[in-house]
N, C-alpha and C positions, 0 to 999 in steps of 0.2 A: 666139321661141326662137332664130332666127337670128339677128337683130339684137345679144339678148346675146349670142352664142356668138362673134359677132364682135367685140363692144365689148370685152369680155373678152381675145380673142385680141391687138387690138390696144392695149389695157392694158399687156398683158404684155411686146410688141415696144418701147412706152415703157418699161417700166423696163428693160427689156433693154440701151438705147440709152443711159439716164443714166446705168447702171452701166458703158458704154464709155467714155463722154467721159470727155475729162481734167477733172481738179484745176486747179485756179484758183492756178498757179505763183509768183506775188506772195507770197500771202495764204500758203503754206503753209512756201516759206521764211523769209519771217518771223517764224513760229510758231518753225520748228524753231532761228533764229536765237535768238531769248527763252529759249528754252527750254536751248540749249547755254551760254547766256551766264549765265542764273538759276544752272544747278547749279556753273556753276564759281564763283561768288560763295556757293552752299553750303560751300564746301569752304574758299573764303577765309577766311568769317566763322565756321566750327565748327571750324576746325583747333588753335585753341590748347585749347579747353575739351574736344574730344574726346581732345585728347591727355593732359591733364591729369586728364581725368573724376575731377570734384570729388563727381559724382553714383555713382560706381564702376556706372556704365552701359556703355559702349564698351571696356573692358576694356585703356583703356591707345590703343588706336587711332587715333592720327591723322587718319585718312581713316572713319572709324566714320558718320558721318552722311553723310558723299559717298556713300560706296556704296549706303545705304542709297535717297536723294534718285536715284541716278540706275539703279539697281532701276525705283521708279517713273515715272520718266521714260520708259524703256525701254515698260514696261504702259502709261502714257495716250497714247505716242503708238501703240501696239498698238491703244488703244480707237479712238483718234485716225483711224486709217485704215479701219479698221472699220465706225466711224460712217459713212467718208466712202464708204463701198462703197454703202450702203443710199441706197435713192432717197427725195427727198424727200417722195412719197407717202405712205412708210412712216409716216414721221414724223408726217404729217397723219393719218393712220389710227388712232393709236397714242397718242395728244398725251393723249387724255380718260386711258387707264391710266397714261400716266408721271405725271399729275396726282395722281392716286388714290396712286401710289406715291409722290410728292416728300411727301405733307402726311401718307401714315405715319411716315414718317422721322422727320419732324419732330416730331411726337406722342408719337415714340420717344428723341426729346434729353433730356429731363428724366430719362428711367430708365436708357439705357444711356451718357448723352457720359459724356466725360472731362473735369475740371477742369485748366487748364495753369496757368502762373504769365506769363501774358502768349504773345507770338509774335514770332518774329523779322524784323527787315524790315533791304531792303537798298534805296539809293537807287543804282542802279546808272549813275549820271551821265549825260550827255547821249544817250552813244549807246543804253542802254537805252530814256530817253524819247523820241527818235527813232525805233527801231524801234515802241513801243507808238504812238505817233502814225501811223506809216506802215499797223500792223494795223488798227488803229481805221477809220482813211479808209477803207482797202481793203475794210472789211467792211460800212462803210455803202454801200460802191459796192456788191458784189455785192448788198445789200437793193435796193436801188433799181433793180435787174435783173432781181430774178426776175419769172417771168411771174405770179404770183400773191400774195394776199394773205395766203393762210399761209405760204409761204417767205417772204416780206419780213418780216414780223413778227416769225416766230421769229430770223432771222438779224439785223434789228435788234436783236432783246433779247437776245442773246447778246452783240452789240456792247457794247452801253448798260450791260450789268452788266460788263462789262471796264475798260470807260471808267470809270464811276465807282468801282472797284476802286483803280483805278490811283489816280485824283485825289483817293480817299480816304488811300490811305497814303502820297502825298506830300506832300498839307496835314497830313499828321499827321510824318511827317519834318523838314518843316521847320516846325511849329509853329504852323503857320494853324489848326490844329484839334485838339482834343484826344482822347487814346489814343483809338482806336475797336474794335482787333484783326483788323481787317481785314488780311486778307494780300495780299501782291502778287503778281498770277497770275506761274506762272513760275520765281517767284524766291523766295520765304516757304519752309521747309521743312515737310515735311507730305505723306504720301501722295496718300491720297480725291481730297484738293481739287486736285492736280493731275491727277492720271488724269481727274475730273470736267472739270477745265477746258480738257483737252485733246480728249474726248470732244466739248463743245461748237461745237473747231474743226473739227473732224469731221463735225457737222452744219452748220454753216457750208459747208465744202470738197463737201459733197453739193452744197446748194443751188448750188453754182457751178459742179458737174459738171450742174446741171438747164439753169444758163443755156447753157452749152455747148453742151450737146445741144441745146438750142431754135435757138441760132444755126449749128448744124453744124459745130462746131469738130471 
């Protein structure tokens, strides 16, 4: 009884510690870099049709879909730090129910999605693909950090679906590959899947507050 009452105690003094350590400062300016560079490339690429709304959606609005794009920017990086508060424990705790819940969801596309006429994409030139190259590395480095095989894992596959994100909708930009709808994190307009993919960096930015703590940063 002792023995738990102390594994327990000192459980708790771990998460205590990961939720002190800092954030993995690379990796999370980065994000917010993407992310401030995506919406103003919203605003580039919907300014004439919002203004025009050929749809009588925006009501005339200029800036109709900016504000909207960066509403949700505001919430995924809300979810964003959120995520990044919760220790990676959690996550391993927790992993079987978000499973349970990703493949309702899914179950649930055929009766509640919505049909679009395609999605928009934006190639946002070098320094875009340099920043996503830069997150990309950075976040195979913190896998290859953590002390465990479930932080590595997850924070690889979080990677690995970015990466080919990305290198989907620019073989499909420049024509290596045909339409797919894949959007570009970031930068694609569209709620969910940003708050989602911002939540992701959030788990990410945990596991780097794990390495931290193990190294007493």
């Amino acid at each position: 009884m002792r023995y738990e009452t102390a594994r327990l105690a000192d459980f708790s003094v771990l998460e205590q510690r990961e939720r002190k350590a800092p954030l993995d400062q690379p990796f999370l300016l980065t994000v917010l870099l993407l992310l401030g560079f995506g919406v103003i490339m919203v605003l580039s690429a919907s300014f004439p049709r919002a203004y025009y709304d050929p749809g009588h959606v925006t009501g005339g609005s200029a800036t109709y879909y900016f504000v909207r794009q960066l509403i949700f920017a505001a919430a995924g990086v809300g979810a964003m730090l959120f995520a990044a508060r919760l220790p990676i424990s959690f996550y391993r705790r927790t992993a079987p129910y978000f499973m349970l819940l990703t493949l309702a969801l899914l179950a649930l596309v055929p009766f509640i999605g919505v049909r679009a006429n395609g999605s928009r994409r934006w190639l946002g030139a070098a320094l875009a693909l340099l920043l996503f190259a830069a997150l990309i590395l950075r976040g195979y480095r913190i896998a290859l950090q953590c002390r465990d095989s479930f932080g590595a894992l997850v924070v690889a596959g979080i990677t690995t679906q970015l990466a080919l994100q990305v290198f989907l909708n620019v073989a499909v930009v420049t024509n290596l590959l045909p339409c797919t709808g894949i959007s570009l994190p970031f930068f694609s307009y569209g709620g969910t899947a940003l708050i989602i993919q911002l939540a992701e960096m959030g788990i990410v930015l945990s596991a780097s507050r794990d390495i931290m703590e193990r190294d007493g940063v």
